[in-house]
C-alpha positions in Angstrom: 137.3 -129.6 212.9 133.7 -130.9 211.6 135.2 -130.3 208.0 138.0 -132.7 208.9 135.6 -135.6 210.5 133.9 -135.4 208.0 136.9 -135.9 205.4 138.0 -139.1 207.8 134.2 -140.2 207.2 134.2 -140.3 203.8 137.3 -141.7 203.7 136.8 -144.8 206.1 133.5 -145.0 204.0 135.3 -145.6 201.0 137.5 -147.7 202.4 135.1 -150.3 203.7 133.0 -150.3 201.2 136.9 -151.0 198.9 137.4 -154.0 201.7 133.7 -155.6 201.1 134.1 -155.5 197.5 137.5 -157.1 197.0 136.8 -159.6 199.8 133.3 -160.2 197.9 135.4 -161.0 194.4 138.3 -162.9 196.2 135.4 -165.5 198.6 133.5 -165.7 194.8 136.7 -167.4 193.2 137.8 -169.2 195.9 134.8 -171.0 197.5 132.9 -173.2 195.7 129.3 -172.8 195.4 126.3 -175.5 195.5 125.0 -175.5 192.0 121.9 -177.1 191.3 122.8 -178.6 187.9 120.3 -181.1 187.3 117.8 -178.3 186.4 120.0 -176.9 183.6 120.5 -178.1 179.6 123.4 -180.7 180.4 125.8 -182.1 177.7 128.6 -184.1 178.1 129.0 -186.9 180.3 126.8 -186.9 183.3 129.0 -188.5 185.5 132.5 -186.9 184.8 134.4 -185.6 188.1 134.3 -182.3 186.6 131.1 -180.0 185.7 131.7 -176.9 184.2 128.7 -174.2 184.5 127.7 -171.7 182.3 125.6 -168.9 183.2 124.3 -167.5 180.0 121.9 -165.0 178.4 121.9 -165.9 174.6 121.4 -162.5 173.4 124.4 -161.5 175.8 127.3 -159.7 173.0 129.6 -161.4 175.4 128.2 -164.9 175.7 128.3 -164.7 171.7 131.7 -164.0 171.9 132.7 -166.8 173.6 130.4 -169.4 172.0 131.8 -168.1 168.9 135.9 -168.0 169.7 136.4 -170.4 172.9 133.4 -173.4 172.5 134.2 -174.9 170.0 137.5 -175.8 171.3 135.5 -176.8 174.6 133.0 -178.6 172.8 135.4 -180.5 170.7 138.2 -181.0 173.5 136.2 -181.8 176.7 132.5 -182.2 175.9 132.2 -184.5 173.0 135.4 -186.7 174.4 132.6 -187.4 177.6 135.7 -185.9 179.6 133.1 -183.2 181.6 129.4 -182.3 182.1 128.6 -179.2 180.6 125.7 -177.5 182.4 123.8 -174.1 180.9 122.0 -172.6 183.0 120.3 -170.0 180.6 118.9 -166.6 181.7 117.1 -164.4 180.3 117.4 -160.3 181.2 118.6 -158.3 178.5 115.6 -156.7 177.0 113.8 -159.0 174.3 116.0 -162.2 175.2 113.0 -164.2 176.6 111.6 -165.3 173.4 114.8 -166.4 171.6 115.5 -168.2 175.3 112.2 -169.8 175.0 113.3 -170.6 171.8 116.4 -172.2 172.6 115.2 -174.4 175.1 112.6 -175.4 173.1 115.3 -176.4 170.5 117.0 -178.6 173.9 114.1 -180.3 174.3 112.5 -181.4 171.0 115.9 -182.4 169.4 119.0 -182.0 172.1 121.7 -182.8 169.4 120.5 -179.6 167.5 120.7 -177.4 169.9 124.5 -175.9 169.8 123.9 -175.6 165.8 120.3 -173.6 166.8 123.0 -171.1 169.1 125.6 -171.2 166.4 123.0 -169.9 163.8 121.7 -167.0 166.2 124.8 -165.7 167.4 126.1 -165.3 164.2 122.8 -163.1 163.0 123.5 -159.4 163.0 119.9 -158.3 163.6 119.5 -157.4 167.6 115.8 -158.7 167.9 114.5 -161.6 166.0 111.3 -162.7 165.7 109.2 -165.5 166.2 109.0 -165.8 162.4 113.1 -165.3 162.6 113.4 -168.0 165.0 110.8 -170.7 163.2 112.3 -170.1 159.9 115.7 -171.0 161.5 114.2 -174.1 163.5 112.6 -174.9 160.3 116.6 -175.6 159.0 117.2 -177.9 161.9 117.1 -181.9 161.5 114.1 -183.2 163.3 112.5 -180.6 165.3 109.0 -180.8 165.2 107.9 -177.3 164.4 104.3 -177.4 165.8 105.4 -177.8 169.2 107.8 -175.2 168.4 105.6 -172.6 167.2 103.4 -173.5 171.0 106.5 -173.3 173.1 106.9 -169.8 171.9 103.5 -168.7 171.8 102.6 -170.0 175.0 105.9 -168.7 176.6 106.2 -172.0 178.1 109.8 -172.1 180.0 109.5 -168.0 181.1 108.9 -169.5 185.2 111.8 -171.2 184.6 113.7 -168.7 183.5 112.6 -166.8 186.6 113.7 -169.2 188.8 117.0 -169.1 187.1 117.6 -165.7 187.4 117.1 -166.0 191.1 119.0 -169.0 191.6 121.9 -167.1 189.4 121.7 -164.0 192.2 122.3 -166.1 194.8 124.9 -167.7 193.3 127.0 -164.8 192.2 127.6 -162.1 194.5 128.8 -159.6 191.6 126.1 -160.8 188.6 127.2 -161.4 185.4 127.4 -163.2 182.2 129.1 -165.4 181.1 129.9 -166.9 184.6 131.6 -170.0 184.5 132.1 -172.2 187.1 134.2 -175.6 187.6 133.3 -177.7 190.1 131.9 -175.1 191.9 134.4 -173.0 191.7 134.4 -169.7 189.9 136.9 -169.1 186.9 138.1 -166.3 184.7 136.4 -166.7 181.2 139.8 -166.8 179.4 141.3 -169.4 181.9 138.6 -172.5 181.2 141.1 -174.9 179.5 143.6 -174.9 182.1 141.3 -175.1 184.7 139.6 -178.1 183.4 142.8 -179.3 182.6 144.2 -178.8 186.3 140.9 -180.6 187.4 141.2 -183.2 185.1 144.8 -183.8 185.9 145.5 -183.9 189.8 143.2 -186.4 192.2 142.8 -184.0 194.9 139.9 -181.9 192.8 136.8 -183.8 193.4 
């Protein structure tokens, strides 16, 4: 008999915890979350009805992946048309990623429109870790960015409390964390479905 309640424990266990998980991913998708946008890198045009969010970690395989085969058409389509804000809200917890993050942002603010050809050139390098030398020799390449400033941001790890604070922000935000996360409007959305869902937001009056 113990054998058996114990068997109809384990089971009921499972089963709850089964329920709390799928209910977890299903309340993700379909209720929108508060984003504080204004404290990410923003592109795009400010005041479009529709702000995509993109939780990121630049030294993520994944996040390389789609910068490499589903931005541009983004970028091309929807941000450089002023059709929606683009918001990153970069992070930083793969092991090493701070200093090219640091790096990144540092890109963001010393010369903004440089900033997605800075990305394109580090998701495209093979080597896993790149150094500070890596990272000034590509900044070096870039039009306009003052490389003294440069060279301090990463010596003097200037956005890592900011990168803290994203990483809790992120937690809160996502019950399940992981990267890339996109959101639209608040809403969460399937990395392969962006275009339509822009598109659907775009399109119909009742999205906000």
């Amino acid at each position: 008999m113990g054998r058996i309640i114990d068997k109809l424990l384990v089971i009921i266990t499972i089963s709850v915890a089964m329920i709390f998980a799928i209910t977890t991913f299903f309340v993700d998708f379909l209720v929108p979350k508060n984003i504080d946008t204004e404290n990410g890198l923003i592109f795009g045009n400010k005041n479009a009805k529709v702000t995509l969010v993109m939780f990121e970690d630049f030294k993520c395989k994944y996040c390389k992946e789609y910068f490499n085969e589903t931005f541009p058409e983004i970028k091309e389509r929807y941000i450089d048309t002023g059709k929606i804000k683009y918001v990153i809200i970069p992070l930083s917890f793969i092991y090493g990623s701070k200093l090219l993050t640091n790096a990144a942002i540092g890109i963001y603010e010393l010369k903004k429109d440089q900033f997605f050809e800075f990305i394109s050139i580090v998701s495209e390098k093979k080597s896993k870790n790149l150094t500070k030398q890596d990272l000034i020799k590509i900044a070096s390449n870039l039009k306009g960015v003052n490389l003294e400033i440069f060279n301090e941001f990463l010596d003097q790890k200037v956005f890592n409390n900011y990168l803290d604070e994203n990483m809790e922000h992120a937690k809160k935000i996502m019950p399940t964390f992981e990267v890339p996360a996109v959101y639209i409007n608040g809403h969460r959305i399937d990395i392969d479905k962006i275009e339509n869902a822009i598109e659907d937001r775009l399109t119909y009056k009742e999205y906000k």
